[in-house]
DRENRO-118722 format. One record per atom (N, C-alpha, C): x, y negated, z negated; chain; atom name. Coordinates in Angstrom, 1 decimal. Layout:
<pts>
+--------+--------+--------+--------+-------+
|     xx |     yy |     zz | chaine | atome |
+--------+--------+--------+--------+-------+
|      X |      Y |      Z |      A |    CA |
...
+--------+--------+--------+--------+-------+
</pts>
This chain:
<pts>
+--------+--------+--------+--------+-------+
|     xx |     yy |     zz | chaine | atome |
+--------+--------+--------+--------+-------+
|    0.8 |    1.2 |    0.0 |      A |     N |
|    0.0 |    0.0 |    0.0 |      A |    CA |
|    0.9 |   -1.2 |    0.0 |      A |     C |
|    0.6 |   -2.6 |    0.8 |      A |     N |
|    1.1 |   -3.4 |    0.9 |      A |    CA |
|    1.0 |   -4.6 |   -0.4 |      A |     C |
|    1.3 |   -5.5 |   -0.7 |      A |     N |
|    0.7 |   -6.5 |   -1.5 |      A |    CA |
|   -0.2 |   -7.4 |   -0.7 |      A |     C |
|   -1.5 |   -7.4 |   -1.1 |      A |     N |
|   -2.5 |   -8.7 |   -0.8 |      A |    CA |
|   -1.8 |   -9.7 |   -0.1 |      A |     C |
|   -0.9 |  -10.2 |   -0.7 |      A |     N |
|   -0.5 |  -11.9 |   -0.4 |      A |    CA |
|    0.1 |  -11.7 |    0.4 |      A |     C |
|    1.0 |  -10.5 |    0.8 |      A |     N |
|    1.8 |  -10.2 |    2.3 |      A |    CA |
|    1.0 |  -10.2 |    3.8 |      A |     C |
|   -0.3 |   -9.6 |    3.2 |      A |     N |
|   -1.1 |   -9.1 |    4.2 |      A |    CA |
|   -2.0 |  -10.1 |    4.7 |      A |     C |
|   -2.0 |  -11.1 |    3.6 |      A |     N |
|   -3.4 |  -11.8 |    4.3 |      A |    CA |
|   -3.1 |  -13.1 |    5.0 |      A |     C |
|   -2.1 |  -13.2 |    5.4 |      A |     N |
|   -1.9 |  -13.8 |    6.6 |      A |    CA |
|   -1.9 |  -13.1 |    7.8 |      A |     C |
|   -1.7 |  -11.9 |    7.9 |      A |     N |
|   -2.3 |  -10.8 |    9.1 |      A |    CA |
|   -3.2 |  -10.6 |    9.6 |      A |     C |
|   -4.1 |  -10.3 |    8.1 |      A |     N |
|   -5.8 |  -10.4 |    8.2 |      A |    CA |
|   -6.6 |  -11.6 |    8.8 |      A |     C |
|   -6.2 |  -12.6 |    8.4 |      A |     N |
|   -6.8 |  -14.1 |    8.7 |      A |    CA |
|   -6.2 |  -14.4 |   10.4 |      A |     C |
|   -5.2 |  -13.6 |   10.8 |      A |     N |
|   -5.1 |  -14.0 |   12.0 |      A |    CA |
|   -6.4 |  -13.5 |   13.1 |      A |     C |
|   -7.4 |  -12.3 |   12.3 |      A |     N |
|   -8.1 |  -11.9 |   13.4 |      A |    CA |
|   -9.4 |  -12.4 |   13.0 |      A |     C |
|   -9.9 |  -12.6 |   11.6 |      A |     N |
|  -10.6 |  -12.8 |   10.7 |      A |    CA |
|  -11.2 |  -14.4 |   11.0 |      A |     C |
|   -9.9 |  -15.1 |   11.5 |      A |     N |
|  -10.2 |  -16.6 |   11.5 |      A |    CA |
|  -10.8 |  -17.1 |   12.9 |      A |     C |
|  -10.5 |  -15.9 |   13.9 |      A |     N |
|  -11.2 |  -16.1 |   15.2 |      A |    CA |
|  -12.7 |  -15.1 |   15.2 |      A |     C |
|  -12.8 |  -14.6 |   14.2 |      A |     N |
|  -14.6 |  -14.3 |   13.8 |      A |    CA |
|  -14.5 |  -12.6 |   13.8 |      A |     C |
|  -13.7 |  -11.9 |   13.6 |      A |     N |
|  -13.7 |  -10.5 |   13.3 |      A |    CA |
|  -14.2 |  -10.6 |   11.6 |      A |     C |
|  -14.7 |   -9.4 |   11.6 |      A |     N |
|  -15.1 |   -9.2 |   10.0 |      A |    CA |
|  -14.6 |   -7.9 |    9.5 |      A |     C |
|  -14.1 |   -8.1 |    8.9 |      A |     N |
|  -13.3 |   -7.4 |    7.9 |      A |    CA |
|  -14.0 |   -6.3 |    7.2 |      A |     C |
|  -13.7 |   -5.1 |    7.7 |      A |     N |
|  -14.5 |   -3.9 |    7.0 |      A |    CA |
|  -13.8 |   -3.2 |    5.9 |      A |     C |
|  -14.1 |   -3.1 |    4.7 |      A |     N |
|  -13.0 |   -2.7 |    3.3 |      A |    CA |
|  -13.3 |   -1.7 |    2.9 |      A |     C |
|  -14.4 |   -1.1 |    3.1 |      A |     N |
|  -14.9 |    0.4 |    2.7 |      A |    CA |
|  -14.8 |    1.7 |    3.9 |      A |     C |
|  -15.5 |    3.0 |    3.2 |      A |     N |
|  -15.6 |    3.7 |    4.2 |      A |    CA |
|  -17.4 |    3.6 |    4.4 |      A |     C |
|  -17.9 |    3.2 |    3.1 |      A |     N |
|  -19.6 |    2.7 |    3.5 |      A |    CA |
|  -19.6 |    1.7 |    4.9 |      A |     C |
|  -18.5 |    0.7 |    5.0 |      A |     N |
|  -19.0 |   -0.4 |    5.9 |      A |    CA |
|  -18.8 |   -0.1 |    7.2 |      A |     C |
|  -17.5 |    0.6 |    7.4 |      A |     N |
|  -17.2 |    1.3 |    8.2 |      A |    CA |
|  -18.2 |    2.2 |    9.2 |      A |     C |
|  -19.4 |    3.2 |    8.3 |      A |     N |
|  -20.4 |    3.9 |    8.6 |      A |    CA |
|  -21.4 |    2.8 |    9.1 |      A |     C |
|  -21.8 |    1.9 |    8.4 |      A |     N |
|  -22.6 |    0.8 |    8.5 |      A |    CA |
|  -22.4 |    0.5 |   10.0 |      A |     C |
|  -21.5 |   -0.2 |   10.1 |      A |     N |
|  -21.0 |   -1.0 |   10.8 |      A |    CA |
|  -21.1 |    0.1 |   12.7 |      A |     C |
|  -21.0 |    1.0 |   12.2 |      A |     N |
|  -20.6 |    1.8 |   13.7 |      A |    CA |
|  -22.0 |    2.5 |   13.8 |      A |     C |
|  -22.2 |    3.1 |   12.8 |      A |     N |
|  -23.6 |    4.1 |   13.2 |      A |    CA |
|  -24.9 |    2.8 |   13.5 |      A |     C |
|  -24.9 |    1.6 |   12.9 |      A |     N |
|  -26.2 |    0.7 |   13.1 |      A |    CA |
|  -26.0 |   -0.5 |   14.2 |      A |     C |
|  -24.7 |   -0.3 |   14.9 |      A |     N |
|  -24.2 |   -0.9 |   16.2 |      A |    CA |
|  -25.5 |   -0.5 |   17.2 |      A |     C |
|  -26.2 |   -1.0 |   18.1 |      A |     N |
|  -27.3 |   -0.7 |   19.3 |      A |    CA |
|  -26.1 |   -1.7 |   20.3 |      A |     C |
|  -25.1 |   -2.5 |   19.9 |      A |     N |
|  -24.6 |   -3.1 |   21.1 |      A |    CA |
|  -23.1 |   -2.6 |   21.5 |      A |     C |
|  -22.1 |   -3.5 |   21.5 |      A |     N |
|  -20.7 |   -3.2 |   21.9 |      A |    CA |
|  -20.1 |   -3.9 |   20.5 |      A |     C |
|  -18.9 |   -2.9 |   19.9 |      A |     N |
|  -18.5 |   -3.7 |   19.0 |      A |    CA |
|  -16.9 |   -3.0 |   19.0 |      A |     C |
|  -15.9 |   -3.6 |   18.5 |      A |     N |
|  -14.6 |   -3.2 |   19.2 |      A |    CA |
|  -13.9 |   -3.6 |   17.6 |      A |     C |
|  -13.0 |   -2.2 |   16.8 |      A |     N |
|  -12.8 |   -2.1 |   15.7 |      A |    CA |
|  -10.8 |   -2.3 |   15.9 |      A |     C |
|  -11.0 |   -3.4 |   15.2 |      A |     N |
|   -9.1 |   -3.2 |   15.6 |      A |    CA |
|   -8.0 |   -3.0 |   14.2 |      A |     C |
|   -7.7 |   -2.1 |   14.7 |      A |     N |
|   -6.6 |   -1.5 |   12.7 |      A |    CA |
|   -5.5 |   -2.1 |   13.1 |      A |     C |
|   -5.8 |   -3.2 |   12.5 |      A |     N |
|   -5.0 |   -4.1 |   12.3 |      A |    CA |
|   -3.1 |   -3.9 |   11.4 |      A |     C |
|   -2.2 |   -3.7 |   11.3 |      A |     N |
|   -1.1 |   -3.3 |   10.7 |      A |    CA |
|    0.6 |   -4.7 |   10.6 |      A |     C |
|    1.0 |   -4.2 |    9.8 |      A |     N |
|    2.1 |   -5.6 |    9.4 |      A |    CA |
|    3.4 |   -4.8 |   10.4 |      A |     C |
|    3.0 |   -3.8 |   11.2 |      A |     N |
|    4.6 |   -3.7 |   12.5 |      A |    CA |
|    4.4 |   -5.2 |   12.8 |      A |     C |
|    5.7 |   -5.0 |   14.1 |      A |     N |
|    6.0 |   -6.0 |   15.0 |      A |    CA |
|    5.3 |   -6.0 |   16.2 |      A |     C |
|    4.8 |   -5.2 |   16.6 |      A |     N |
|    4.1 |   -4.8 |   17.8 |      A |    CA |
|    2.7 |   -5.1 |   17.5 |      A |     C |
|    2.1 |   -5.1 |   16.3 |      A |     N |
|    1.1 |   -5.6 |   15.9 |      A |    CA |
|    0.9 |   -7.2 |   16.3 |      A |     C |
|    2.0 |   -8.0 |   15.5 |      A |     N |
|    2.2 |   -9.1 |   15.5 |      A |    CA |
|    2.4 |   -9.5 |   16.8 |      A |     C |
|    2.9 |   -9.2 |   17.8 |      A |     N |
|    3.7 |   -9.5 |   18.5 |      A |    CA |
|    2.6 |   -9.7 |   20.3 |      A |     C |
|    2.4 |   -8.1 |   19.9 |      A |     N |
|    1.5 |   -7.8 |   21.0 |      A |    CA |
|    0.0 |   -7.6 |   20.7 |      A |     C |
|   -0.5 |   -7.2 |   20.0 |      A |     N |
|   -1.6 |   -6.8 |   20.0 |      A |    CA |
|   -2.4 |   -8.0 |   19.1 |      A |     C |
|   -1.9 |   -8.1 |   18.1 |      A |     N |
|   -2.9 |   -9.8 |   17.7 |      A |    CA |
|   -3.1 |  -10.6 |   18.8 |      A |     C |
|   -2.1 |  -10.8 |   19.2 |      A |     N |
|   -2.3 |  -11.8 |   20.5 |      A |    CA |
|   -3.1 |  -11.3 |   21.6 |      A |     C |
|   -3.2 |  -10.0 |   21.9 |      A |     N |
|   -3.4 |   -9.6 |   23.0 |      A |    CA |
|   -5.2 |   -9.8 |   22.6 |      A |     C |
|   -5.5 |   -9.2 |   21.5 |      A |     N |
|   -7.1 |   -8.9 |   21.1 |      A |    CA |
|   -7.2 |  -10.5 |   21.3 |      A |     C |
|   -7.1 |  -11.7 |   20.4 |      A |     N |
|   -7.3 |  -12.7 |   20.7 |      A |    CA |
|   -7.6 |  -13.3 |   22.1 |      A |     C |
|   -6.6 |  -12.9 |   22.7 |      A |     N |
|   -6.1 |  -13.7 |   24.4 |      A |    CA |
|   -7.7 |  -13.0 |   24.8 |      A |     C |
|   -8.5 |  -11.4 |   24.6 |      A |     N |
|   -9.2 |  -10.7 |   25.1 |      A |    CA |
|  -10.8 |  -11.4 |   24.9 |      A |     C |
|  -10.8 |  -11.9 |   23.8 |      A |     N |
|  -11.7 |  -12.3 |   23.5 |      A |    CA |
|  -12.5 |  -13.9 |   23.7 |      A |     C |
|  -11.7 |  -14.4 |   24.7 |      A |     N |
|  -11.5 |  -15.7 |   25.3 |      A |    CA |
|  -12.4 |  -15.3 |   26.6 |      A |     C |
|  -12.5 |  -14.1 |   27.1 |      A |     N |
|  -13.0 |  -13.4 |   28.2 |      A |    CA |
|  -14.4 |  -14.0 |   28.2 |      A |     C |
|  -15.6 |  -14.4 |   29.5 |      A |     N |
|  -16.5 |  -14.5 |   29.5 |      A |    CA |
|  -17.6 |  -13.3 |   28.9 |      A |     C |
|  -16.7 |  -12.0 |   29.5 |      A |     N |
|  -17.9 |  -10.9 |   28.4 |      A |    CA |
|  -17.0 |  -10.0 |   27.6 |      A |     C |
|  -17.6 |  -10.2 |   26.7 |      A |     N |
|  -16.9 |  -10.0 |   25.2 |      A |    CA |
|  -17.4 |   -9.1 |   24.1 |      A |     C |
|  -17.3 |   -8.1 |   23.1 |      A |     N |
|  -18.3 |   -7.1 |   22.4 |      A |    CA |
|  -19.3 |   -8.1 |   21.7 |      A |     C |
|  -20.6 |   -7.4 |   21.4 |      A |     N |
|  -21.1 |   -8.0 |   20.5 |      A |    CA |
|  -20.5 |   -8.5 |   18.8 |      A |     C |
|  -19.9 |   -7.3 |   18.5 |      A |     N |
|  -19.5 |   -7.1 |   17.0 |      A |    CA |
|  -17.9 |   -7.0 |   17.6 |      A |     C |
|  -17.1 |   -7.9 |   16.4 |      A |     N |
|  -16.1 |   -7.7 |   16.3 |      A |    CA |
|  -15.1 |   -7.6 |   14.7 |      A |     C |
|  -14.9 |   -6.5 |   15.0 |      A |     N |
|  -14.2 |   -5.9 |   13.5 |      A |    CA |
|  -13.1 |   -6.0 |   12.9 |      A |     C |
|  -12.8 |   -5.3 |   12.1 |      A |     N |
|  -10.9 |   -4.7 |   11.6 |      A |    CA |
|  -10.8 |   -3.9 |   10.7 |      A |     C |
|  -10.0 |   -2.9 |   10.4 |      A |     N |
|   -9.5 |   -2.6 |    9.1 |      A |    CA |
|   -8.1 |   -2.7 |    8.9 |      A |     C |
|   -7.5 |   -2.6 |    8.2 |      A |     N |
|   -6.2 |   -2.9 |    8.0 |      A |    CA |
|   -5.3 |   -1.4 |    7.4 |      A |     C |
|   -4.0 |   -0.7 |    8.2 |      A |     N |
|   -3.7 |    0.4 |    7.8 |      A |    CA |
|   -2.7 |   -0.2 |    6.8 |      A |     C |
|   -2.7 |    0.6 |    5.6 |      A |     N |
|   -1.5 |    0.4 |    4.6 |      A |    CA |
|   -2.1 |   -0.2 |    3.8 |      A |     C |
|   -3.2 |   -1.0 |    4.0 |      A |     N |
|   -4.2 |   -1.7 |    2.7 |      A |    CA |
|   -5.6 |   -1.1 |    2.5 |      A |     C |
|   -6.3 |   -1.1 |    3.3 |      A |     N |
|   -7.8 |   -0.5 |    3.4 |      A |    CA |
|   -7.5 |    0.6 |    3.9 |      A |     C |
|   -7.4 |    1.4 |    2.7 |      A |     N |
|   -7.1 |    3.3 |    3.3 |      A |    CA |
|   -8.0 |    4.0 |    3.4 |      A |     C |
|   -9.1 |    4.0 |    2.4 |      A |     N |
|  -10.3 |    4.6 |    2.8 |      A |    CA |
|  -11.5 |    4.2 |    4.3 |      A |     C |
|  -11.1 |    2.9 |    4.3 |      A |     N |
|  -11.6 |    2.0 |    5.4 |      A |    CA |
|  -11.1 |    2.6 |    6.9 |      A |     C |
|   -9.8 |    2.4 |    7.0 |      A |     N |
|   -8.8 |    3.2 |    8.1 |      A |    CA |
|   -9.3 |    4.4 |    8.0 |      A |     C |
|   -9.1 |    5.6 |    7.3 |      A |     N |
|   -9.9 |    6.9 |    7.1 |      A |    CA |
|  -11.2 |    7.1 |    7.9 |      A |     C |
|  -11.7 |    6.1 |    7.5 |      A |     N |
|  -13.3 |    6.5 |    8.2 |      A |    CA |
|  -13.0 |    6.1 |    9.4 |      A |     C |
|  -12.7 |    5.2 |    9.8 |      A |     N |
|  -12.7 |    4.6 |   11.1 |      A |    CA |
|  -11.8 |    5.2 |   12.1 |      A |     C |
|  -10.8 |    6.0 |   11.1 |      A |     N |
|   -9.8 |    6.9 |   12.0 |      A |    CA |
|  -10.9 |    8.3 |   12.6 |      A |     C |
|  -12.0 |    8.7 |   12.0 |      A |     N |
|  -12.9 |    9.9 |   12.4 |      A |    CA |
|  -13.6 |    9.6 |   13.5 |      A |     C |
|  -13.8 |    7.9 |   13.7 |      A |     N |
|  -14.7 |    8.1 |   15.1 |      A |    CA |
|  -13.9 |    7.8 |   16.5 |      A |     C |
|  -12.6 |    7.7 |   15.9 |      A |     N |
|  -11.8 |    7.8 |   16.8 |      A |    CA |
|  -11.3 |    9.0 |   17.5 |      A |     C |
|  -11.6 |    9.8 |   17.3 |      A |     N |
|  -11.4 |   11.5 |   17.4 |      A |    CA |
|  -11.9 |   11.1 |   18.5 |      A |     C |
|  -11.2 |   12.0 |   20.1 |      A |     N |
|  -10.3 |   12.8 |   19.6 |      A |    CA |
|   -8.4 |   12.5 |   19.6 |      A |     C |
|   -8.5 |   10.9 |   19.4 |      A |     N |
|   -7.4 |   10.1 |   19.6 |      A |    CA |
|   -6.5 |   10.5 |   18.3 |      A |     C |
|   -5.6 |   11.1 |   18.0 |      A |     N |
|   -4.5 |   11.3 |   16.6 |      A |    CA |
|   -4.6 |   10.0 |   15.9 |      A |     C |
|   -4.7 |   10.1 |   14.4 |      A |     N |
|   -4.1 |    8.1 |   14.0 |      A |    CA |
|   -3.3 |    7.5 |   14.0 |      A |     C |
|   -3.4 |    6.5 |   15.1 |      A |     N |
|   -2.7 |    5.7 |   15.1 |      A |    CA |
|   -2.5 |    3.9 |   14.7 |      A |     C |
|   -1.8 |    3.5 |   14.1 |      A |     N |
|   -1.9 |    1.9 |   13.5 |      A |    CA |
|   -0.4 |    1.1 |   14.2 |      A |     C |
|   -0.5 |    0.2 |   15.1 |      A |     N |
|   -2.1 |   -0.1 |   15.4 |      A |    CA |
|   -2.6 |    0.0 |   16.6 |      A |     C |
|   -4.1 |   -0.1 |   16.6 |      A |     N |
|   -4.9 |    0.7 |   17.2 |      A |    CA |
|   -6.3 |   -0.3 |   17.5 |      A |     C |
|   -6.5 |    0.0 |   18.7 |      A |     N |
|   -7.9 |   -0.9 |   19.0 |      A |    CA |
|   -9.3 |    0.4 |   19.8 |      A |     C |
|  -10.6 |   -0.1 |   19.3 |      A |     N |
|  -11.2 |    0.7 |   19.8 |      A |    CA |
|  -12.7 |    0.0 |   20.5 |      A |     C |
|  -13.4 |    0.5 |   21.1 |      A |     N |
|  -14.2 |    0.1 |   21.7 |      A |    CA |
|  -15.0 |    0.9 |   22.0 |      A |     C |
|  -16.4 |    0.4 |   21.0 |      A |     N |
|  -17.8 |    1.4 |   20.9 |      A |    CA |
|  -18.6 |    0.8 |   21.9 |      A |     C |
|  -19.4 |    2.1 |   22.2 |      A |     N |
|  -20.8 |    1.0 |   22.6 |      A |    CA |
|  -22.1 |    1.7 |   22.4 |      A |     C |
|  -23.1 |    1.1 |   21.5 |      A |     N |
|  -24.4 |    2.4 |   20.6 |      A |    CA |
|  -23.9 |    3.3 |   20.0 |      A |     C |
|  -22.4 |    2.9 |   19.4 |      A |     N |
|  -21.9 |    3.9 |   18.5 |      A |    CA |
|  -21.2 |    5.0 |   18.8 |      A |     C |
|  -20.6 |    4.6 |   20.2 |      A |     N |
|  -20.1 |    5.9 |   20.8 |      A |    CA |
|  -18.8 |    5.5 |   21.0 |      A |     C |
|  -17.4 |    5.9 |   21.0 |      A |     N |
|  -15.9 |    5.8 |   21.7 |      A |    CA |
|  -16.0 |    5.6 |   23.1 |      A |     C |
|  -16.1 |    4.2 |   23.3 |      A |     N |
|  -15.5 |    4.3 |   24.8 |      A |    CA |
|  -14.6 |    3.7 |   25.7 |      A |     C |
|  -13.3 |    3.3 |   24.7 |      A |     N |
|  -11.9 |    2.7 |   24.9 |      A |    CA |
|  -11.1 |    2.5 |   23.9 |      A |     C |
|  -10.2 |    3.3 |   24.1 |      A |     N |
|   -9.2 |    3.2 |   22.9 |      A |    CA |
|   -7.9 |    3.1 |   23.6 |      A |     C |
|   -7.1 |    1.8 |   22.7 |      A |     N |
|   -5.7 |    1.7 |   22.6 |      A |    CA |
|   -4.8 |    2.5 |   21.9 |      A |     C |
|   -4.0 |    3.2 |   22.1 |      A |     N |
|   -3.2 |    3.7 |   20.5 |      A |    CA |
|   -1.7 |    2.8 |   20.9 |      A |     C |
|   -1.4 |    3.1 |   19.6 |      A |     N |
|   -0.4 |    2.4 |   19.4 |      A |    CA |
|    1.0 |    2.4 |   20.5 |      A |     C |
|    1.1 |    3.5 |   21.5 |      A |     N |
|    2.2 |    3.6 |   22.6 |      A |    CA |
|    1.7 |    2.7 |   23.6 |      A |     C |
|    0.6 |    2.8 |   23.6 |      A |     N |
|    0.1 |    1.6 |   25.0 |      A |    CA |
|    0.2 |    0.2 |   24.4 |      A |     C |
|    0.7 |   -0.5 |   23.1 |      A |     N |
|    0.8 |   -1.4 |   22.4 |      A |    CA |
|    1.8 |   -1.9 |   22.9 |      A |     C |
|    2.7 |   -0.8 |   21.7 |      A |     N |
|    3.9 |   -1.3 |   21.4 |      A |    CA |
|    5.0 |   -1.2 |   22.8 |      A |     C |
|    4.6 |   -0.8 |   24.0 |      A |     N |
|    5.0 |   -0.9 |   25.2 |      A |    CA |
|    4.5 |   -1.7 |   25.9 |      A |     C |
|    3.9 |   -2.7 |   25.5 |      A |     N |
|    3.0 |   -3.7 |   26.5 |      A |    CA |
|    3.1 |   -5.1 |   25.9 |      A |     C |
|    2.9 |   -6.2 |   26.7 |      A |     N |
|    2.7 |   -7.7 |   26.1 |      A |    CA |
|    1.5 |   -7.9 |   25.8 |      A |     C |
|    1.1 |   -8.9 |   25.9 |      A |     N |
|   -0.1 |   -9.4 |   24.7 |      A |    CA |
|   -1.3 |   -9.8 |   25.9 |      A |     C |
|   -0.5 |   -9.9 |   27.0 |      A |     N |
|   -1.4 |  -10.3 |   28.2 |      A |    CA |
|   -1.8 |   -9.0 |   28.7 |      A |     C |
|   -1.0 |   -7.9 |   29.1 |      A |     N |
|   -1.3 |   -6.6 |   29.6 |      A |    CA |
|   -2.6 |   -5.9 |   28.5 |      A |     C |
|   -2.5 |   -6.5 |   27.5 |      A |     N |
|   -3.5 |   -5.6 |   26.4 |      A |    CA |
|   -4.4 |   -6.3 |   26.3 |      A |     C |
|   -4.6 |   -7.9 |   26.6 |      A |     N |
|   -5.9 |   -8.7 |   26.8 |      A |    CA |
|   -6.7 |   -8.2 |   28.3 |      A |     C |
|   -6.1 |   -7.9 |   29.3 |      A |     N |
|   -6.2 |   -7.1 |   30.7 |      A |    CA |
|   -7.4 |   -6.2 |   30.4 |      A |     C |
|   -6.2 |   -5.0 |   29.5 |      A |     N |
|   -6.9 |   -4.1 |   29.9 |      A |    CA |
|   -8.0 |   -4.2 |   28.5 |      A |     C |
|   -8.4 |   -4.8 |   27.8 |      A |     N |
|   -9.6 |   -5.0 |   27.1 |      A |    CA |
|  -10.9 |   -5.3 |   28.2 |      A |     C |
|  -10.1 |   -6.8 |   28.5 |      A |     N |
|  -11.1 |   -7.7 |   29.2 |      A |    CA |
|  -11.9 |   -6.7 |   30.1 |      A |     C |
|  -11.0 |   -6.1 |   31.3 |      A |     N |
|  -11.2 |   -4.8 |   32.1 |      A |    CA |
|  -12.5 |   -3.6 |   31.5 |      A |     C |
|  -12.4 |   -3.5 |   30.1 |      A |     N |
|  -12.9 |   -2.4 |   29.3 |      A |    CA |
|  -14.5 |   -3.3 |   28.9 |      A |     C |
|  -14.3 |   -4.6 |   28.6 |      A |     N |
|  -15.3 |   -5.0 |   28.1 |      A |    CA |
|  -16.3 |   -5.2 |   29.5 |      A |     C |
|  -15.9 |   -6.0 |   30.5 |      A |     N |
|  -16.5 |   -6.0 |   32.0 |      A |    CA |
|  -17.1 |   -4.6 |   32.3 |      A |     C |
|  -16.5 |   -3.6 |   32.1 |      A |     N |
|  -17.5 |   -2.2 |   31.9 |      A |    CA |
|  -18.3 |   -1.9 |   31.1 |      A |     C |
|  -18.2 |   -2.2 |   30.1 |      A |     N |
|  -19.0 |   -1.6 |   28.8 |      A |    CA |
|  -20.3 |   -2.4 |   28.4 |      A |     C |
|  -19.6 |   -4.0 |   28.5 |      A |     N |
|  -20.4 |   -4.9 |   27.1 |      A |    CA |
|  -21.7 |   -5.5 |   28.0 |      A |     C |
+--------+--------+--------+--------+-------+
</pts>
């Protein structure tokens, strides 16, 4: 587990552009099983490839004209039970942090893992979101 005060400048970088922060494995359930639209869960993590590429990249993605209804997070290394649940509707993807996912009526229908991240820039992963969202949302 990380310390709070390390983390929550991490948190607030996705949090502050309107993602909502899921802490449980109740909200987690909440949140995915009572979805009817598109909602896109991003496990958020303190790597560098987090920071580097993938904050930016989710951000840059969501600048897009169509965009999920719901937009999430959990955080790996702090919200463990949270990551946990969220890691099951990811199946049949291994867990990975970090990691972006994209439901739609509660179903997996795009996922990042973390090698398509941490090999990619921030623009390549807003791409292929935007790309994902223009299909789905």
């Amino acid at each position: 587990m990380y310390p709070p005060q390390l983390v929550q400048p991490m948190k607030e970088d996705l949090t502050s552009v309107g993602f909502k922060e899921l802490l449980s494995s109740d909200e987690v359930d909440q949140a995915i099983q009572n979805n009817s639209g598109t909602m896109l869960v991003v496990v958020n993590s303190v790597c560098g490839c987090a920071a580097g590429n993938m904050r930016p990249g989710v951000k840059l993605s969501i600048q897009s004209e169509t965009v999920p209804d719901s937009l999430t997070t959990v955080f790996a290394g702090v919200d463990s039970d949270a990551v946990a649940q969220a890691r099951k509707y990811f199946l049949p993807y291994p867990p990975s942090s970090p990691s972006i996912a994209l439901f739609k009526e509660g179903k997996l229908v795009h996922f990042l893992e973390r090698h398509h991240i941490e090999g990619g820039s921030a623009q390549m992963i807003a791409e292929n979101l935007s790309a994902a969202y223009k299909q789905f949302c």
